[in-house]
N, C-alpha and C positions, 0 to 999 in steps of 0.2 A: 875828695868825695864830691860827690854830683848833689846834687838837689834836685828833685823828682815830683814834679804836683800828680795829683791823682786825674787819669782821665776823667773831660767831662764826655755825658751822651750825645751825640752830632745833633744839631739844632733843625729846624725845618727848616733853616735856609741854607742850610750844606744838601739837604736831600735835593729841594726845588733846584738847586745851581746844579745837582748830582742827572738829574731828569732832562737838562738841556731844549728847557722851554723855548728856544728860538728854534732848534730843528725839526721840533714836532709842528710847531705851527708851519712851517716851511715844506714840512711833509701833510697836511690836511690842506694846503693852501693848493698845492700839488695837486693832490687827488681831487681838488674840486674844479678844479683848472679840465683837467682830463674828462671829465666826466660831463663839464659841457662842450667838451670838444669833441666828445664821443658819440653825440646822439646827434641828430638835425635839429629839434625843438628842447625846448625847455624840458628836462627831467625831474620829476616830483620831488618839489621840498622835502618831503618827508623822509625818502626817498636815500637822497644828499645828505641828509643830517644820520640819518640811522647809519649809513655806509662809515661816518665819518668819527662817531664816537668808539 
């Protein structure tokens, strides 16, 4: 006979590790990379940030 614990609920640190926090930033690092290589001059902070959330 097996012995069997009772599932626990996944923690928030299985979700955060589940969500792949290094590729997101490597994809918003991207987009901002592009976005001044897009224009001739500086593009609005505000701009940048709103695109980017």
């Amino acid at each position: 006979m097996t012995n069997t614990s009772p599932l626990r609920p996944p923690s928030w640190k299985c979700y955060l590790n589940l969500c792949k926090s290094n590729v997101v930033i490597e994809m918003i690092f991207t987009a901002v990379v592009g976005m001044l290589l897009a224009v001739p001059n500086l593009p609005p902070i505000d701009t940048m940030i709103y695109a980017n959330i």
